[in-house]
PDB file of N, CA, C, O and CB in Angstrom:
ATOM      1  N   UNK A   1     -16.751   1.537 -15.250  1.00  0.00           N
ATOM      2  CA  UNK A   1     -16.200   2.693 -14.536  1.00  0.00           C
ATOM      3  C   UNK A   1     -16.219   3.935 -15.429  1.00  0.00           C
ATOM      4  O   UNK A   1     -15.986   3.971 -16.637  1.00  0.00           O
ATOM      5  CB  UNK A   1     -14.759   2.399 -14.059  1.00  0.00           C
ATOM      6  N   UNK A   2     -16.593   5.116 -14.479  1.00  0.00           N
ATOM      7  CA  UNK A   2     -16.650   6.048 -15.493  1.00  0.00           C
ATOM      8  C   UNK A   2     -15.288   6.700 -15.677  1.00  0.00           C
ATOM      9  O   UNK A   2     -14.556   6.299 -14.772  1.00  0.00           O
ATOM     10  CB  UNK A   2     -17.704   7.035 -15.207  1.00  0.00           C
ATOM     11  N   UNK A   3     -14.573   7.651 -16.588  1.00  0.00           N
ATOM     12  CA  UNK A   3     -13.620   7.926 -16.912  1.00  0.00           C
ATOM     13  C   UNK A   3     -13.278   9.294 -16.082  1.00  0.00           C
ATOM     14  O   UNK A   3     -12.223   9.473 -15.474  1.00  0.00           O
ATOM     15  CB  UNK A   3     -13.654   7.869 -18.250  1.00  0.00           C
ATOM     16  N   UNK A   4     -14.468  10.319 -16.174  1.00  0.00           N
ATOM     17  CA  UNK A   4     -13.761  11.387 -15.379  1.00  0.00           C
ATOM     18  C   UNK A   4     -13.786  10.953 -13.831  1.00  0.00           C
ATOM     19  O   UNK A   4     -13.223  11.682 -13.015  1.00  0.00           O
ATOM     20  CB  UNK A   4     -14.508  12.877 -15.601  1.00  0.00           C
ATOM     21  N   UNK A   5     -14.504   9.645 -13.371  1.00  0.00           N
ATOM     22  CA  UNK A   5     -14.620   9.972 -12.315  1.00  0.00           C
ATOM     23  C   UNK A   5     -12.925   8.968 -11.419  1.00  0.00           C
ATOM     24  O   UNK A   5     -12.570   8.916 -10.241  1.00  0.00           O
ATOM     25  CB  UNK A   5     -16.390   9.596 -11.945  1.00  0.00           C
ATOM     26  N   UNK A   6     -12.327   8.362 -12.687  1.00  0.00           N
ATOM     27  CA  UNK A   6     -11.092   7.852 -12.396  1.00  0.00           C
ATOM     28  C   UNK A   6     -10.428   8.844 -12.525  1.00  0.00           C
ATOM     29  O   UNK A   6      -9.750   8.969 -11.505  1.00  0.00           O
ATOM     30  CB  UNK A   6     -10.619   6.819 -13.072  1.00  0.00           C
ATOM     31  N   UNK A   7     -10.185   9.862 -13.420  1.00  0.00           N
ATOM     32  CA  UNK A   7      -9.580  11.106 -13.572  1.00  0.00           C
ATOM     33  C   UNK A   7      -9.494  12.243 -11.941  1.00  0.00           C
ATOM     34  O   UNK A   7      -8.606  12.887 -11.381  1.00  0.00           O
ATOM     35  CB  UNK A   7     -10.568  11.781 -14.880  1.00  0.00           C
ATOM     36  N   UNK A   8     -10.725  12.017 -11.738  1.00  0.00           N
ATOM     37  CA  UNK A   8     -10.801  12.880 -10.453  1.00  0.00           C
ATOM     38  C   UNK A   8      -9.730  11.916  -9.418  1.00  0.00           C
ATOM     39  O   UNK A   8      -8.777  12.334  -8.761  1.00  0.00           O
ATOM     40  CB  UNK A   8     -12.666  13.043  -9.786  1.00  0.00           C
ATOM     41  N   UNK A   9     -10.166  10.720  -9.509  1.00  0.00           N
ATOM     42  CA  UNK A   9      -9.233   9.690  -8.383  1.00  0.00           C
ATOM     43  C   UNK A   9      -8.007   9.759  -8.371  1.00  0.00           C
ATOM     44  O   UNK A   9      -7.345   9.650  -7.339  1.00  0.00           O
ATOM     45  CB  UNK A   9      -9.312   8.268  -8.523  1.00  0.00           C
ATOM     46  N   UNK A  10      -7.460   9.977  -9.669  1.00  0.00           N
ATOM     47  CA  UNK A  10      -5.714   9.803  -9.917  1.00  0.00           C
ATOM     48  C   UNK A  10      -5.524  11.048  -9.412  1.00  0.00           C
ATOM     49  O   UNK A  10      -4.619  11.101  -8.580  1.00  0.00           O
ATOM     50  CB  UNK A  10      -4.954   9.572 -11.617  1.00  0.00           C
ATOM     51  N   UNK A  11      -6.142  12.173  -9.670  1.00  0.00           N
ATOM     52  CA  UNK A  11      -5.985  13.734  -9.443  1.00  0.00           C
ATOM     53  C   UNK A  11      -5.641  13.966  -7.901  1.00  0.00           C
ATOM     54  O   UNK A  11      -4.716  14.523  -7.309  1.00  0.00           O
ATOM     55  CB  UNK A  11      -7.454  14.590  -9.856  1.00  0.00           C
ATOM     56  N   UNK A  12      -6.979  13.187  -7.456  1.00  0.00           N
ATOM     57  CA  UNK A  12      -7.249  13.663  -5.804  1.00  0.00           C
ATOM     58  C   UNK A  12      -5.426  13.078  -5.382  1.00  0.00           C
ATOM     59  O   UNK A  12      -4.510  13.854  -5.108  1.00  0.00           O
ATOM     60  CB  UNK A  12      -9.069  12.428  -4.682  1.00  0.00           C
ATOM     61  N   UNK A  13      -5.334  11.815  -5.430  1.00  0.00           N
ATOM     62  CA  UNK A  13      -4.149  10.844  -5.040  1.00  0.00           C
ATOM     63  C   UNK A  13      -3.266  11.740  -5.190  1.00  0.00           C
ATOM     64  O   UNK A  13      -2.823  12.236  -4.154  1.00  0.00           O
ATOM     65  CB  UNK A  13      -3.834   9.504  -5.855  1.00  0.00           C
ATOM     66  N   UNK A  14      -2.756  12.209  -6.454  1.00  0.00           N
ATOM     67  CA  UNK A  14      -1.451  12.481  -6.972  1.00  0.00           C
ATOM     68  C   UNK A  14      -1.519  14.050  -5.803  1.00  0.00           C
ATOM     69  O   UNK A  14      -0.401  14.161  -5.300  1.00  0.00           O
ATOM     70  CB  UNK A  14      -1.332  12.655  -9.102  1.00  0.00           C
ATOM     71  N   UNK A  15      -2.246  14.917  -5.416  1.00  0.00           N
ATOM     72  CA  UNK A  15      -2.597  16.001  -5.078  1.00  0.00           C
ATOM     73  C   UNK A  15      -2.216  15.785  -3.757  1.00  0.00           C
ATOM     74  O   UNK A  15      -1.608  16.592  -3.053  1.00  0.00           O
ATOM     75  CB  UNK A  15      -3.880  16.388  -5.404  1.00  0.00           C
ATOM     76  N   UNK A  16      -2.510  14.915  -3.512  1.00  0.00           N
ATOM     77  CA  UNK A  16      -2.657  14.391  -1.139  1.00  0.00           C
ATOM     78  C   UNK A  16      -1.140  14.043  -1.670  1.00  0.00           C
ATOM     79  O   UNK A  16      -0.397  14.968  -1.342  1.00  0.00           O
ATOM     80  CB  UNK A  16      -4.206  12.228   0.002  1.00  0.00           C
ATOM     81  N   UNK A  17      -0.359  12.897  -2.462  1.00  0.00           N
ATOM     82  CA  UNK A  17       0.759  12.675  -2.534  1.00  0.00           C
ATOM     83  C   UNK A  17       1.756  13.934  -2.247  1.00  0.00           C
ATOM     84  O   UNK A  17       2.657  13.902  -1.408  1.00  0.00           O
ATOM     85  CB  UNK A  17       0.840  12.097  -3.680  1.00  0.00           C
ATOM     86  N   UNK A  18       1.445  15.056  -3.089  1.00  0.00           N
ATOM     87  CA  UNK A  18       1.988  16.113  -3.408  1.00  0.00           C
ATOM     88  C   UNK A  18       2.357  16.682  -2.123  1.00  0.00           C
ATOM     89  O   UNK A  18       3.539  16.902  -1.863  1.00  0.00           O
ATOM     90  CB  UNK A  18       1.200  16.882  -4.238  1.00  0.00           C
ATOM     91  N   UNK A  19       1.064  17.029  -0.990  1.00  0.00           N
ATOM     92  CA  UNK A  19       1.323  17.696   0.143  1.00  0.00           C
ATOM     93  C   UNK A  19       1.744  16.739   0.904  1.00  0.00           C
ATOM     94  O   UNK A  19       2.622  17.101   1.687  1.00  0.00           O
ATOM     95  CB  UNK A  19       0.314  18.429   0.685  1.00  0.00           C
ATOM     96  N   UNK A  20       1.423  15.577   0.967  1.00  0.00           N
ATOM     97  CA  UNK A  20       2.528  14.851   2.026  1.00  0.00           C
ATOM     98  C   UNK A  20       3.835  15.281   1.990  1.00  0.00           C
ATOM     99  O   UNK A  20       4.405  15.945   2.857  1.00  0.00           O
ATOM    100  CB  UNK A  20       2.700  13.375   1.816  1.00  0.00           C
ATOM    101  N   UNK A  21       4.545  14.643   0.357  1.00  0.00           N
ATOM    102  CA  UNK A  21       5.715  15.172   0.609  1.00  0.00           C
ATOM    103  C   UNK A  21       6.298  16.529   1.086  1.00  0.00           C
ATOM    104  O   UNK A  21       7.296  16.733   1.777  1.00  0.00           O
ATOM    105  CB  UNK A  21       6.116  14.978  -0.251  1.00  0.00           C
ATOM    106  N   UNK A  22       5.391  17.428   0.521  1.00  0.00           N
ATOM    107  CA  UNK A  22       5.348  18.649   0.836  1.00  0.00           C
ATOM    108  C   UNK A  22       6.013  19.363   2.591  1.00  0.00           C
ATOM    109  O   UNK A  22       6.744  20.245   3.042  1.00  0.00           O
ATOM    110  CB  UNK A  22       3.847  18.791   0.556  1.00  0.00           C
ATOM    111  N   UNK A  23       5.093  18.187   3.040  1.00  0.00           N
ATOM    112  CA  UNK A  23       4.572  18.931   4.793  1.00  0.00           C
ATOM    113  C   UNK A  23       6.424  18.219   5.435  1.00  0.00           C
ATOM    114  O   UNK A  23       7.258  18.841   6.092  1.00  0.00           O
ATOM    115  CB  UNK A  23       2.269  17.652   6.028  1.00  0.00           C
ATOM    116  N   UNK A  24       6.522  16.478   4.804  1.00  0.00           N
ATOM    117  CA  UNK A  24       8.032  15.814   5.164  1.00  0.00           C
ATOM    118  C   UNK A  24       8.711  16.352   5.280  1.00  0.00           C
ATOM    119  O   UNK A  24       9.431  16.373   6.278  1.00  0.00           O
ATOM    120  CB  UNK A  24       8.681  15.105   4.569  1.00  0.00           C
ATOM    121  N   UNK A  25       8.883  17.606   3.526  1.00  0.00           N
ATOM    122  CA  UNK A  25      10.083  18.212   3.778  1.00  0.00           C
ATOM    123  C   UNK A  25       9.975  19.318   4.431  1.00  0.00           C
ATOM    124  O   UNK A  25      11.001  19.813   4.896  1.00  0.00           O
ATOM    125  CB  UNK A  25      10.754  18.430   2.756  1.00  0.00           C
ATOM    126  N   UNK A  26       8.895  19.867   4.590  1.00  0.00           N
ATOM    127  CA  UNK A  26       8.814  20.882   6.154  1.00  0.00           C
ATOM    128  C   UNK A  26       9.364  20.996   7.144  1.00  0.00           C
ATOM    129  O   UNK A  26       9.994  21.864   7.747  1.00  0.00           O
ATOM    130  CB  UNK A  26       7.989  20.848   6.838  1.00  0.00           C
ATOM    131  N   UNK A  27       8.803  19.159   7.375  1.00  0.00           N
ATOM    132  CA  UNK A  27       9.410  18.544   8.993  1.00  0.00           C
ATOM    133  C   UNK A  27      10.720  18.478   9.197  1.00  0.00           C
ATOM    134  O   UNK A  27      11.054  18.800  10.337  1.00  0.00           O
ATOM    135  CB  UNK A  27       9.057  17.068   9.356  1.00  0.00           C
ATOM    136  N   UNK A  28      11.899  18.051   8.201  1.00  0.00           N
ATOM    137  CA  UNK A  28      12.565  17.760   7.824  1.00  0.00           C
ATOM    138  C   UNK A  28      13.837  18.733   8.288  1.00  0.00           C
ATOM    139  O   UNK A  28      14.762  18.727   9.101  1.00  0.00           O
ATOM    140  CB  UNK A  28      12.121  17.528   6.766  1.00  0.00           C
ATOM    141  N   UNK A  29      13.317  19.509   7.317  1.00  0.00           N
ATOM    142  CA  UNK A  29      13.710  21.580   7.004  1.00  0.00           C
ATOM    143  C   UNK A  29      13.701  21.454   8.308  1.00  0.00           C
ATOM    144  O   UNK A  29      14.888  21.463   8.631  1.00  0.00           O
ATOM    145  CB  UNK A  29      12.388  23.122   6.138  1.00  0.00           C
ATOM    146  N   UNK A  30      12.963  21.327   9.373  1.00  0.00           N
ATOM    147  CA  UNK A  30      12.514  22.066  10.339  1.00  0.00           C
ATOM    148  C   UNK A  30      13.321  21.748  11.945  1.00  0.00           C
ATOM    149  O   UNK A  30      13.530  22.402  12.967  1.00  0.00           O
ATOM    150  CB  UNK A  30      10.953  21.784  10.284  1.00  0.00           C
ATOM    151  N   UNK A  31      13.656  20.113  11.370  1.00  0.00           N
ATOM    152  CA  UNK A  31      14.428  19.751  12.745  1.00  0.00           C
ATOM    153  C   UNK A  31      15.460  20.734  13.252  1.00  0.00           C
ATOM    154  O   UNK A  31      15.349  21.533  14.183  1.00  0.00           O
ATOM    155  CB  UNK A  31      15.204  18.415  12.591  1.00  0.00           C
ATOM    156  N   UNK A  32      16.484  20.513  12.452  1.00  0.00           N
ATOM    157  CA  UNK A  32      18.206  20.961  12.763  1.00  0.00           C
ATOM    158  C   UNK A  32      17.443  22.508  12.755  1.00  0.00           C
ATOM    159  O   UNK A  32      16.689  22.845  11.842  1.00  0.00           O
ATOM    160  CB  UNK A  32      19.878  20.509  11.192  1.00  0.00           C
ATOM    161  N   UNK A  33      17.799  23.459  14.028  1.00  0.00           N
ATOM    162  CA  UNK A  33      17.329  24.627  13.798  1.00  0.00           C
ATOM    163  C   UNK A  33      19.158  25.632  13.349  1.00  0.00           C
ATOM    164  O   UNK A  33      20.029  26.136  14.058  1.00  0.00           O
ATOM    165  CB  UNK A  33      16.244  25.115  15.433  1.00  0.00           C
ATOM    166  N   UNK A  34      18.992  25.502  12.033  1.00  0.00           N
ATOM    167  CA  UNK A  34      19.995  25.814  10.628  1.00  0.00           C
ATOM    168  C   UNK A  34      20.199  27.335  10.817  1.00  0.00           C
ATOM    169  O   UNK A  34      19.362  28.114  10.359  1.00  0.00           O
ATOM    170  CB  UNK A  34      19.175  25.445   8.876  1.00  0.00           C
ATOM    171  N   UNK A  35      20.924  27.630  11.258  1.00  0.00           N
ATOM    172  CA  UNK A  35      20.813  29.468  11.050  1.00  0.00           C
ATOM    173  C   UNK A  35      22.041  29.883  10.536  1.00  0.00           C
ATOM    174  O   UNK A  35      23.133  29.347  10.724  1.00  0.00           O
ATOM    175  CB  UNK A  35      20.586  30.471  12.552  1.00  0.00           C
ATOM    176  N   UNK A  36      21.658  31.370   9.543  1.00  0.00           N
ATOM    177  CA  UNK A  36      22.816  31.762   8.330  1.00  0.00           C
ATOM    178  C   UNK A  36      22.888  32.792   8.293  1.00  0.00           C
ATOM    179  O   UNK A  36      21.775  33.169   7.929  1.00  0.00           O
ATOM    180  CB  UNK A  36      22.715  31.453   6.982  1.00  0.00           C
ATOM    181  N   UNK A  37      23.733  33.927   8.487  1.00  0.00           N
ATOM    182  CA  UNK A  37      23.501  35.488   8.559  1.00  0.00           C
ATOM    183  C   UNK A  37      22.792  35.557   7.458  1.00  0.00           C
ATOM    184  O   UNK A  37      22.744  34.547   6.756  1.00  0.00           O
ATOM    185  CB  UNK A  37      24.757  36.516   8.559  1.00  0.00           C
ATOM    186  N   UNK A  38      22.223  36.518   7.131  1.00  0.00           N
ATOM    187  CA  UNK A  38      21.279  37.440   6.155  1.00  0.00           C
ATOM    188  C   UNK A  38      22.670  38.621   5.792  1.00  0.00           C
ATOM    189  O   UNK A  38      23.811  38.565   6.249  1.00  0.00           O
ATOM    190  CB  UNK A  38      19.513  38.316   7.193  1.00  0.00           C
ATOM    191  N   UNK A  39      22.096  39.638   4.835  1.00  0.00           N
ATOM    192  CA  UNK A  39      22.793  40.350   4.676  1.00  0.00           C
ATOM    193  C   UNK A  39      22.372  41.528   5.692  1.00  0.00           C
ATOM    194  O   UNK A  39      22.828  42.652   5.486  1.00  0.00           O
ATOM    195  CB  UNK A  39      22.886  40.491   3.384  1.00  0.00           C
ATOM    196  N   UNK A  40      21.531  41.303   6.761  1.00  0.00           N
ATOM    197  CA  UNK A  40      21.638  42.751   7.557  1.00  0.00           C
ATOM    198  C   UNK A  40      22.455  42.057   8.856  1.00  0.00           C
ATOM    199  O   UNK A  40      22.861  42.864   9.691  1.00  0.00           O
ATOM    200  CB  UNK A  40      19.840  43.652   8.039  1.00  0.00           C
ATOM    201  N   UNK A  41      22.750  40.543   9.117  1.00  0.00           N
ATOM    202  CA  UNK A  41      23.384  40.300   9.795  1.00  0.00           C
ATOM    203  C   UNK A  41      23.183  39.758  11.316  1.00  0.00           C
ATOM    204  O   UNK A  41      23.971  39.648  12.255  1.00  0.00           O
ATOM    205  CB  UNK A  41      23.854  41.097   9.586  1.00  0.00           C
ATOM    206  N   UNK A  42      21.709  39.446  11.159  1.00  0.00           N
ATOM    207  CA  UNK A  42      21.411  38.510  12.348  1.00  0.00           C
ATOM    208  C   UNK A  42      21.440  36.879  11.522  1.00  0.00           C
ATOM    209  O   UNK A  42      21.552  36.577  10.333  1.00  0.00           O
ATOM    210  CB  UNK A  42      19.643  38.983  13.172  1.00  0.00           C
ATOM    211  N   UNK A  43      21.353  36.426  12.209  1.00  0.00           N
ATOM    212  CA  UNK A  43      21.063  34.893  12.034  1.00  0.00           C
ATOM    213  C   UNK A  43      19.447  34.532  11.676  1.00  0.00           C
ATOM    214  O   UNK A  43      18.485  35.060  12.235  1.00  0.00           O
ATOM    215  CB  UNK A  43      21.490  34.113  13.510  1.00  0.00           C
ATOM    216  N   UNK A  44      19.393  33.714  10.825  1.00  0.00           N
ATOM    217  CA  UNK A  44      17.953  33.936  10.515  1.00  0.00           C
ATOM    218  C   UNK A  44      17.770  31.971  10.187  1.00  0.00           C
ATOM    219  O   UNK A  44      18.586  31.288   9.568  1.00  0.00           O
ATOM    220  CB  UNK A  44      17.631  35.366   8.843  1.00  0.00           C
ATOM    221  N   UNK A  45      16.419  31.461  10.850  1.00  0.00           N
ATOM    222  CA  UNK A  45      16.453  30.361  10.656  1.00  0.00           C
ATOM    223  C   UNK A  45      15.938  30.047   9.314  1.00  0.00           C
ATOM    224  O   UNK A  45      15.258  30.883   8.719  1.00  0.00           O
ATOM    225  CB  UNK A  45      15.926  29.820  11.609  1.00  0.00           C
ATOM    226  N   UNK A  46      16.290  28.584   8.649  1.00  0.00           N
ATOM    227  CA  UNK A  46      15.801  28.226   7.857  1.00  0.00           C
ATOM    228  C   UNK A  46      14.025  28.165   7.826  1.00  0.00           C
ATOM    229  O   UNK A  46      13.565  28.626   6.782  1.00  0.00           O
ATOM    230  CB  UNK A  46      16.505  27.247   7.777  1.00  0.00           C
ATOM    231  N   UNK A  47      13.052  27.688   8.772  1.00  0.00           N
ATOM    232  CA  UNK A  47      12.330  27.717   8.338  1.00  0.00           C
ATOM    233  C   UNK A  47      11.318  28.910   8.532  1.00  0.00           C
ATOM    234  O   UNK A  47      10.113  28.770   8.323  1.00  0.00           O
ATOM    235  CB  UNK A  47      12.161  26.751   8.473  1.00  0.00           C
ATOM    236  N   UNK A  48      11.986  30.300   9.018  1.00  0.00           N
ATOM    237  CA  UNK A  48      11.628  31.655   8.965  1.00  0.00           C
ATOM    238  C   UNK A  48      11.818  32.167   7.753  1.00  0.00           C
ATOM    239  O   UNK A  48      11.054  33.057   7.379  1.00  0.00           O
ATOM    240  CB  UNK A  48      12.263  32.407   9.847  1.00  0.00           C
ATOM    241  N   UNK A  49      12.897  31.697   6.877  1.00  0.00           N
ATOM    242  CA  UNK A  49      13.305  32.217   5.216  1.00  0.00           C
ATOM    243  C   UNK A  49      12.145  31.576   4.836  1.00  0.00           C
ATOM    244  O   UNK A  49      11.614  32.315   4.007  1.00  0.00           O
ATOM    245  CB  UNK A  49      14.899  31.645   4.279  1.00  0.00           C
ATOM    246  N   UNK A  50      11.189  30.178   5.075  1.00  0.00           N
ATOM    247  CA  UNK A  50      10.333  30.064   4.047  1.00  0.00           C
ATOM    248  C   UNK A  50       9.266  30.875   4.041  1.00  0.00           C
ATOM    249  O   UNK A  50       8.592  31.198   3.063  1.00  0.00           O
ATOM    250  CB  UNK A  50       9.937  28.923   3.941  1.00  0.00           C
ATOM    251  N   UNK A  51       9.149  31.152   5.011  1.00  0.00           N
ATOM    252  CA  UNK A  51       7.792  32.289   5.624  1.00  0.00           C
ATOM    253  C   UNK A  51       7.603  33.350   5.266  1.00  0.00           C
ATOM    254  O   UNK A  51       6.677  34.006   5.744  1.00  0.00           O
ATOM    255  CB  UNK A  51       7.740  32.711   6.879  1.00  0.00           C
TER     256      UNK A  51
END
């Protein structure tokens, strides 16, 4: 086996791992629609603050 091309494999993996969790806690974030005044004083949802 060649070495960079295990290097690329662990990389790719660890990378797709990364955005999975990523997108979960999106979904996650995203259920309960969470809203918190801002300081101008509307309600603003959580997953509009990530945006």
């Amino acid at each position: 086996m060649d070495h960079s091309f295990i290097n690329k494999l662990t990389a790719l993996i660890i990378t797709s791992l990364i955005v999975v969790i990523g997108l979960v806690l999106l979904k996650t974030a995203e259920l309960p629609e969470v809203t918190y005044p801002t300081s101008e004083g509307q309600g603003v949802t959580v997953y509009d603050h990530l945006h």
